[in-house]
C-alpha positions as a printed Julia matrix, in Angstrom:
356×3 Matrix{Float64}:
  0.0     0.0      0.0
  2.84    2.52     1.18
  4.31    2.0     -2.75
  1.62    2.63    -4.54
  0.67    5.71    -1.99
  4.51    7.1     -2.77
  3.73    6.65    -6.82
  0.8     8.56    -6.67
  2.05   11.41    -4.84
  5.26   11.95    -6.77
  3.07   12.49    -9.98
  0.68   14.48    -8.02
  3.99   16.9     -7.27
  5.05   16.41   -11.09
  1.46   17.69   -12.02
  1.52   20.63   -10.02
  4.88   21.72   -10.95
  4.03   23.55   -14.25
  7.77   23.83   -15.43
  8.75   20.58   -15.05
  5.61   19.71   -17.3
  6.15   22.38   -19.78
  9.3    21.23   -20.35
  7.82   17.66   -21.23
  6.19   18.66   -23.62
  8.23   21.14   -25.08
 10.38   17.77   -25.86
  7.5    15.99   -27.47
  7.03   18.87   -30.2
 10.87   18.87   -30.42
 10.68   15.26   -31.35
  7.7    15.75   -33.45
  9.03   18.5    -35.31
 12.74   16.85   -35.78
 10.68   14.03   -36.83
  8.67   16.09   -39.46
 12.09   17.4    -40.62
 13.66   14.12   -41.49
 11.03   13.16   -43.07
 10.13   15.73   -45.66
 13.88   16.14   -46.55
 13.81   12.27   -46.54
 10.92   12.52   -49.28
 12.73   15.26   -51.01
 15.69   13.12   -51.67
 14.08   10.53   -52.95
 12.02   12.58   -55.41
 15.5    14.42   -56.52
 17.17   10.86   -56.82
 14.1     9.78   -58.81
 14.46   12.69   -61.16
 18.03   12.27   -61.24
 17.93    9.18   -62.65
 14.53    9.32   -65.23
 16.97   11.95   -66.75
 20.15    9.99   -66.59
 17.59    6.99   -68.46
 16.54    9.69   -70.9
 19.93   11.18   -71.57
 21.36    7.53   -72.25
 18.18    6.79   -74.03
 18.75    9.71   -76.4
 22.42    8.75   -76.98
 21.57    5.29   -77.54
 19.69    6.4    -80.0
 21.31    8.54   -81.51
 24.24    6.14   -82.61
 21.47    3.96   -83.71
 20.38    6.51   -86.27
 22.45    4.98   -89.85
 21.29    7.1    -92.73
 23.57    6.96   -96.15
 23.5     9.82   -98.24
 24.0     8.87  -101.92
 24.05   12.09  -102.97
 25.71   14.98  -105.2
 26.12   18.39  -105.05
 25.12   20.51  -109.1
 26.26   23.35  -109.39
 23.59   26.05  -111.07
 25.42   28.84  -111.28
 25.55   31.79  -110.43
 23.58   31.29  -106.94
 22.39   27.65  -106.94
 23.18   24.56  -105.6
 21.38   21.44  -106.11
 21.55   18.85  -103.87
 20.07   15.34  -105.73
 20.34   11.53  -104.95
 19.12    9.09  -102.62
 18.55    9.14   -98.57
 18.24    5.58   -97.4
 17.42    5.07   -93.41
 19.37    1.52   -92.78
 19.18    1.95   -88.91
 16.19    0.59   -86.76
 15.02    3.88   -86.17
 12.99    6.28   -87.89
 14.73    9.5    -88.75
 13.94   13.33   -89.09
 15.89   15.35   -91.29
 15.82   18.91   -90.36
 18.55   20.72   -92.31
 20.94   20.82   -95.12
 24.64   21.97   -95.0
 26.09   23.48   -98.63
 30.04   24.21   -98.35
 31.54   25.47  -101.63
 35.42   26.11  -102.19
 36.6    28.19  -105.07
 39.68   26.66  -106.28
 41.76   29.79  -107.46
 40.9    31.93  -104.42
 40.48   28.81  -102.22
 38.02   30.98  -100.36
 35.18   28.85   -98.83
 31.34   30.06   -98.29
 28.52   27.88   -96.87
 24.56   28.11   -96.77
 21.81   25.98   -95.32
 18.3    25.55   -95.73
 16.2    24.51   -92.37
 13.06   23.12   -91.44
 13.37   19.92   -94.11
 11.04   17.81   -92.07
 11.91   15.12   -93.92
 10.99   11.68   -92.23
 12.44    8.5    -92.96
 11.31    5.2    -91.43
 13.65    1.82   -91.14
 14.23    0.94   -94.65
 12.73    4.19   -96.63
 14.58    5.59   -99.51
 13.8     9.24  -100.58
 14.62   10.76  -103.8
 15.85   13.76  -104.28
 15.92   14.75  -108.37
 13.7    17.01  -110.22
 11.18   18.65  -108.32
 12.5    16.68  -105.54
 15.72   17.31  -105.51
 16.99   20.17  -102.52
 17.85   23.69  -104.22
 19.93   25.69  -102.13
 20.92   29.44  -102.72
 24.71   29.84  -102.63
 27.43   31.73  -104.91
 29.13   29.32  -107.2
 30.78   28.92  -110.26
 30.71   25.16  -112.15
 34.74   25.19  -111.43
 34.22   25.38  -107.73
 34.5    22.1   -105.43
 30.69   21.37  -103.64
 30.15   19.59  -100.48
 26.89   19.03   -98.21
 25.89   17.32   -95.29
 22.83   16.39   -93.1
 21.79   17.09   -89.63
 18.95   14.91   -87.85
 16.66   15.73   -85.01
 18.69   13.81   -82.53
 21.72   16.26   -83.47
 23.44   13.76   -85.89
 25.55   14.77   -89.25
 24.99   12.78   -91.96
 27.64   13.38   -94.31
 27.98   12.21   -98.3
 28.63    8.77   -98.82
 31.97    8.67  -100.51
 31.84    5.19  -102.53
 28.67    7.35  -104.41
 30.51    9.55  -106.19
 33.31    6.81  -106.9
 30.82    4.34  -108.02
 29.68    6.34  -110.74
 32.88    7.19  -112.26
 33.31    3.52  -113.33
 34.32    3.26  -117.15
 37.3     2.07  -118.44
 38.41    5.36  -120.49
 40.33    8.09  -119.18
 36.97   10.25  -119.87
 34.37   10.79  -116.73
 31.33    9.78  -116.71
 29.84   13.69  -116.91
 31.82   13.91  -119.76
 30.22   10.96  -121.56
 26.68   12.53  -120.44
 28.12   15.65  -122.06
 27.85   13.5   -125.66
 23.8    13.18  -124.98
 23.21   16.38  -122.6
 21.28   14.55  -120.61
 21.36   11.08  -118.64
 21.91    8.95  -121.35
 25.6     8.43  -122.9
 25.93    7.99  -127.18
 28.17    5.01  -128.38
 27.79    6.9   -131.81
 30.45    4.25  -133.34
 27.37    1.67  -132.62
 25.02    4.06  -134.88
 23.74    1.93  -137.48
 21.05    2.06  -140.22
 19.01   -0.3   -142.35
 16.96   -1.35  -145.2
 13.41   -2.47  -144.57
 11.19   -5.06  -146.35
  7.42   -3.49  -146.37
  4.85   -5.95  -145.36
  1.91   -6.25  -146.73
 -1.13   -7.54  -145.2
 -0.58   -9.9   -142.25
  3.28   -9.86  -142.98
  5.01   -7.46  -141.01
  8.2    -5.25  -141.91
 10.97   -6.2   -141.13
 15.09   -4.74  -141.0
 17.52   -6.78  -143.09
 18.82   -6.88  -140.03
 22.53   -8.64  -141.27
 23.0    -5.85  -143.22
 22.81   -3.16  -141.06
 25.44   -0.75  -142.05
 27.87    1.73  -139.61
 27.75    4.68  -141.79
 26.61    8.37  -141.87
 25.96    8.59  -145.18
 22.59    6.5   -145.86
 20.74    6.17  -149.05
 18.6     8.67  -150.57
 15.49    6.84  -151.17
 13.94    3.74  -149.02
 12.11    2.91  -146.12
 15.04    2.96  -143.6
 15.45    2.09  -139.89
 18.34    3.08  -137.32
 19.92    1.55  -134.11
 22.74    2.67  -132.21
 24.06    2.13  -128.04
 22.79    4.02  -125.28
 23.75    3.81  -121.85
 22.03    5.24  -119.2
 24.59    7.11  -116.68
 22.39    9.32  -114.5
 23.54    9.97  -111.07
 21.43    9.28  -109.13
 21.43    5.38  -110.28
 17.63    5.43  -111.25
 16.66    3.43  -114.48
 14.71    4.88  -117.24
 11.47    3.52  -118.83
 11.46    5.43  -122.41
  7.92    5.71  -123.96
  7.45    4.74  -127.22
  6.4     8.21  -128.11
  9.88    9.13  -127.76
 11.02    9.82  -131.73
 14.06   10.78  -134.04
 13.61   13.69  -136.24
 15.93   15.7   -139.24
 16.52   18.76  -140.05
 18.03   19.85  -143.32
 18.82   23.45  -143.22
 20.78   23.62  -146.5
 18.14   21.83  -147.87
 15.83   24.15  -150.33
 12.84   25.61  -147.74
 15.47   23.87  -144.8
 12.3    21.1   -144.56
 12.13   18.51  -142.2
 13.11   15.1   -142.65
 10.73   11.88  -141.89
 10.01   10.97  -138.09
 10.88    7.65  -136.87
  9.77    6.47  -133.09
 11.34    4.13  -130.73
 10.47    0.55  -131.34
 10.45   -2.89  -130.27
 12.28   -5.4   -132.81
 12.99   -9.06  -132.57
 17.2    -9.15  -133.42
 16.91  -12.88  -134.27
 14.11  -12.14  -136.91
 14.55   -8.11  -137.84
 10.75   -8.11  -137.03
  9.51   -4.5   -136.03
  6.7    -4.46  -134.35
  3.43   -3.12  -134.63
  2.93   -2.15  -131.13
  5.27   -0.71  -128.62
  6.62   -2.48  -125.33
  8.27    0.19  -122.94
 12.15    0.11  -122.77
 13.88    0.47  -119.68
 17.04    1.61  -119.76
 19.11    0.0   -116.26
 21.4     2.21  -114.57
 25.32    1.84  -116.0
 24.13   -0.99  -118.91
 24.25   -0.15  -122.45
 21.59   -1.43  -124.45
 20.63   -1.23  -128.63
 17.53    1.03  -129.31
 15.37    0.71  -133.05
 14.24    3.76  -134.29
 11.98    2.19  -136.77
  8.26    2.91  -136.89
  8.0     6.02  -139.26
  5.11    8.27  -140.07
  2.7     7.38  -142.94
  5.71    8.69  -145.73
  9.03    7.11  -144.66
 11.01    8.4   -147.58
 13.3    11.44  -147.89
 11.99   14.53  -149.79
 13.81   15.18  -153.29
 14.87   18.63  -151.64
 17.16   16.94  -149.24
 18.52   14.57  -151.84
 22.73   15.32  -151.39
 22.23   17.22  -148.28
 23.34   17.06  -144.33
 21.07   17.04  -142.13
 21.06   17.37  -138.28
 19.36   14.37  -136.11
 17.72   14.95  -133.36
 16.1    12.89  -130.46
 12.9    13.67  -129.09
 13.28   11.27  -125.72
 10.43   11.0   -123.01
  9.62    8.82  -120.44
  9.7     8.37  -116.8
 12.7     7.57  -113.76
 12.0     4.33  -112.07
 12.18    4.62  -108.27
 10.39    4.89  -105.23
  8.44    7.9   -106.89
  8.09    8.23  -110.03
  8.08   11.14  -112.28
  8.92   12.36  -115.67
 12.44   12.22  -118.14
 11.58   14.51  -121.16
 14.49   15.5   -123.71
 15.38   17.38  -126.55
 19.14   15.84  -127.47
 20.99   16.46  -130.18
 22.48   13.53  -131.76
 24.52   12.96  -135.74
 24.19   14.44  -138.78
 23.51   12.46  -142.01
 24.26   12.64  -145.53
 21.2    11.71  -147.69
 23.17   10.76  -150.97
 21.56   10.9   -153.9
């Protein structure tokens, strides 16, 4: 009894003394408060450290995939002078990712001053998804405005979205110099002005049986002569080697529309030859046909093209009887790629002499 007695009065004393209970709970809300503290900078550590590494994630994420990003630029650089550059080709995406091209780089070097000058044209938006090819040629192709002259030495390269440069693939370039001759390939172009290159040693022209009812004409196709100076008078056909060297690697289907024509301008009135247009014709049989199948030309492969099917008078006029005329061809058609669109030419070609 006297224990319990001697609890109970000690807290009746602690009760009544208001200090020593003030300062009781002065050390509760110390606690608490310390407590509180700890715990919100507790929280606020882990949210930093949270943060901290979602943008680590990110930041490796983007660099990840950024060196997954494998775009090849198959592409040249034209000069139109005086303040043009045209940037044509191919962009192929061969990395898992899809890419966003958002400018082009144009860096031009004159060679006698050696000065150097660059331009760029932004906000491309150009997407390309794993395994897309985009053409750029024609109305396609990237035009950017820059001082040049056609001696001067072009460059260009690519950035992406994720901050990459994609510079020119340089096997392109090499890859398309690749005849035997000490000539370039622009140089063979040159010959044609245009995409296609003339083998004009291959030129070749021929007699032609007329058919009559079901029988069709038909070349004497073994004695198809290399010579610029045809015969006068006849139904005549011609064939000669073209090879198709245009940069960017795309083949050419011709349309049969496509046509030779002649121009005599010594001639008395300076008339106009006959018209002959592209043609299909078996070289086993010299048949020509009636009907056209479209040509493609292949990229780098030379191939013999029939100028044969003429206009309702094949012969020569008795005005240009002894006279040199100009030939012409009248070539249209379209590039073969992942869009299409047209080729249209006028290219000069060999003269003839129409002996009498």
């Amino acid at each position: 009894m006297l224990a319990p007695l001697r609890h109970r009065k000690k807290r009746v004393r602690l009760i009544s003394d208001s200090k020593g209970f003030s300062s009781i709970v002065g050390a509760v809300f110390a606690v608490l408060v310390m407590m509180s503290l700890v715990s919100t900078v507790f929280v606020w550590s882990l949210s930093q450290n949270t943060l901290y590494n979602n943008a680590v994630t990110q930041t490796r994420q983007a660099d990840l995939d950024r060196s997954n990003e494998n775009i090849v630029a198959n592409v040249t650089c034209l000069s139109l002078p005086p303040n043009t550059v045209s940037v044509n080709g191919t962009l192929e995406n061969d990395g898992p990712l899809s890419t966003q091209i958002v400018t082009l780089w144009v860096i031009d070097t004159n060679p006698t001053t050696h000065k150097t000058t660059y331009a760029s044209k932004s906000s491309l938006s150009m997407t390309l998804k794993t395994g897309n090819v985009t053409t750029l040629s024609g109305p396609t192709a990237i035009n950017v405005t820059l001082a040049n002259s056609a001696a001067d030495s072009l460059s260009c390269w690519f950035i992406t979205g994720r901050g990459n440069t994609i510079y020119q693939n340089p096997m392109f370039n090499a890859n398309i110099t690749i005849i035997s001759n000490p000539s370039s390939t622009w140089a063979l172009v040159a010959q044609g002005i245009g995409a296609f290159a003339f083998d004009f040693t291959s030129f070749k022209y021929y007699n032609v049986i007329v058919g009559s009812g079901s029988n069709p004409d038909r070349l004497v196709y073994s004695s198809g002569t290399n010579s610029y100076t045809i015969p006068w008078n006849g139904y005549l056909a011609f064939s000669f080697n073209l090879t198709n060297y245009y940069p960017n690697k795309q083949n050419i289907t011709v349309d049969g529309t496509s046509e030779m024509w002649s121009y005599f301008p010594s001639s008395p009135g300076q008339a106009n030859g006959p018209l002959w247009y592209l043609s299909n014709v078996n070289t086993t049989t010299g048949i020509i046909s009636s009907s056209y199948s479209p040509i493609t030309l292949a990229f780098n492969q030379t191939q013999e093209v029939f100028f044969a099917r003429q206009t309702a008078n094949p012969g020569w006029g008795v005005q240009q009887k002894n006279c040199l005329g100009a030939i012409n061809l009248l070539m249209y058609g379209t590039f073969v790629g992942p869009t299409s669109y047209e080729y249209a030419q006028n290219i000069p070609f060999v003269s003839l002499y129409a002996k009498g």
